[in-house]
C-alpha positions in Angstrom: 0.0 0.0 0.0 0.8 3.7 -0.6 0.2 7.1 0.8 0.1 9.6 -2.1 0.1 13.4 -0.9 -3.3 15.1 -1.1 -3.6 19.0 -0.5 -7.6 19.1 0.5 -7.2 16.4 2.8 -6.2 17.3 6.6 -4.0 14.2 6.8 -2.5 15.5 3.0 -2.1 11.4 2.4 -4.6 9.5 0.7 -4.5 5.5 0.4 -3.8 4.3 -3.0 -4.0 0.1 -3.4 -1.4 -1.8 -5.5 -2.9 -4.7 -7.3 -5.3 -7.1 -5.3 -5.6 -4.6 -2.5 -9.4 -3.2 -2.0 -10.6 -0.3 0.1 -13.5 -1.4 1.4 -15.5 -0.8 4.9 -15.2 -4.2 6.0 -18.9 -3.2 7.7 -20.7 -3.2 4.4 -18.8 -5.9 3.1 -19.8 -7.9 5.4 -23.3 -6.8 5.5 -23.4 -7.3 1.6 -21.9 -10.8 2.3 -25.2 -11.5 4.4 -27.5 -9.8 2.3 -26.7 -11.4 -0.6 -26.8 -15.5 1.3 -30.4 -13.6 2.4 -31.6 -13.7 -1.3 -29.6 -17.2 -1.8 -32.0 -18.5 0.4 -35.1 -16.6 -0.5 -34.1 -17.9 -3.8 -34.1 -21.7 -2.7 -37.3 -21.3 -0.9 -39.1 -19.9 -4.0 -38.4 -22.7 -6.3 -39.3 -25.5 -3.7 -43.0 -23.8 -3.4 -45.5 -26.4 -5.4 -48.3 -24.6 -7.4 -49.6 -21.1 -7.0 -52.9 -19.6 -7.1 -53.6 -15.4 -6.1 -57.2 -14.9 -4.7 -59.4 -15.1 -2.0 -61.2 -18.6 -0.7 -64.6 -17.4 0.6 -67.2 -19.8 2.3 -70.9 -19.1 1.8 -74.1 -20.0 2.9 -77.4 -19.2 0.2 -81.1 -19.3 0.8 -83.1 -20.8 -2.2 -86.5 -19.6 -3.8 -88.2 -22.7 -2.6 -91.1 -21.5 -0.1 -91.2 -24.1 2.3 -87.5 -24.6 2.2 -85.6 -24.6 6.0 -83.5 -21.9 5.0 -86.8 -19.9 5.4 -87.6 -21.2 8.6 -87.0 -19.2 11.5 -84.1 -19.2 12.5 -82.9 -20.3 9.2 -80.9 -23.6 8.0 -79.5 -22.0 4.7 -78.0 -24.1 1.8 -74.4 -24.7 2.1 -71.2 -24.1 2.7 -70.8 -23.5 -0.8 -66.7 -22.2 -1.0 -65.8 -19.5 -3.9 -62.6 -18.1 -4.9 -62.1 -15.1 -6.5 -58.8 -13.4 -7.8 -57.9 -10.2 -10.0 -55.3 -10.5 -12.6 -54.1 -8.2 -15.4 -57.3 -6.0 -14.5 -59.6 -8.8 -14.7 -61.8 -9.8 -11.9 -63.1 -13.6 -11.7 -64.7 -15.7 -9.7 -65.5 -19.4 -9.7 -67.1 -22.2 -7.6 -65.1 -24.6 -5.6 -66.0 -28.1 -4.9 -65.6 -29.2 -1.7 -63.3 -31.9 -1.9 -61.0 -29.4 -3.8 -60.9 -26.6 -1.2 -57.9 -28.1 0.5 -55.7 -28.4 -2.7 -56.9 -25.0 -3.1 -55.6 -23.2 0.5 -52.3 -24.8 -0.2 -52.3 -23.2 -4.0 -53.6 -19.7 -2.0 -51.1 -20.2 1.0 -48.0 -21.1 -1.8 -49.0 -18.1 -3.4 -49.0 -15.6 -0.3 -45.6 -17.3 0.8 -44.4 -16.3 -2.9 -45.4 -12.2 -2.5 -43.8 -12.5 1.4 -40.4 -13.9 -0.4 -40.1 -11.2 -3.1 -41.1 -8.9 -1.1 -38.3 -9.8 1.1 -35.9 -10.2 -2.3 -36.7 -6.5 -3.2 -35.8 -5.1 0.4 -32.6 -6.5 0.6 -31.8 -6.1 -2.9 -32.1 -2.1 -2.2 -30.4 -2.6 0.9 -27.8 -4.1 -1.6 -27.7 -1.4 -4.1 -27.7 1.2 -1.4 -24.2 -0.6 -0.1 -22.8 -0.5 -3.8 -23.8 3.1 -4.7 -22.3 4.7 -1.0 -19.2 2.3 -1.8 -19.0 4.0 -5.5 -19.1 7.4 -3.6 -16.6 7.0 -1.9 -14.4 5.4 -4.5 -15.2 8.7 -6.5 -13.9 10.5 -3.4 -10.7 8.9 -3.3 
């Protein structure tokens, strides 16, 4: 390593690296270190999720147009449950009736899916915590 004489600096000596050398805060090397095994494992958890499905599961109970029906009794036994799941995608509302052997398949899809947004949403935070690491390092590489 050498000092190289630098007239707006109080000290006048700035640190200049010979080959293989690196000046970096061994803080945010570190912390990049652990960010980035972060998203390794984010990474290993996403792939080993099993089928996805965005929506809402909703269980229902209906009362039918039959007049002497129990779910007009009082108190009433309505018809049901009946389960249906809805979910938006690219602006596009939909809904559609689940069978009941089905629903189960269905929570995990739903639960998978949730899981997913909770991983990438975790992905994106540390990746800015990244990026913020590498652009203050870049500053103060410009520096000197």
């Amino acid at each position: 390593m050498l000092f190289m004489p630098i007239a707006s600096r109080p000290s006048g000596l700035r640190r200049v690296h010979t080959e293989g050398e690196k000046d970096e805060n061994p803080n945010m090397s570190s912390k990049l270190e652990v960010l980035e095994r972060r998203i390794a494992r984010i990474k290993e958890k996403l792939t080993s999720l099993g089928d996805l499905r965005p929506g809402t599961l909703s269980e229902q109970y209906n009362v039918c147009g039959t007049p002497h029906c129990q779910c007009k009794a009082d108190p009433p036994k309505k018809h049901g449950p009946y389960f249906q799941l809805g979910w938006s995608r690219k602006r596009k509302s939909t809904t559609r009736f689940i069978r009941k052997p089905d629903v189960r398949e269905i929570k995990d899809q739903l639960r998978n899916y949730a899981q997913m947004q909770t991983l990438v949403d975790q992905w994106v935070e540390a990746s800015i915590e990244i990026c913020d690491i590498k652009l203050q390092e870049s500053r103060q590489a410009a520096k000197g």
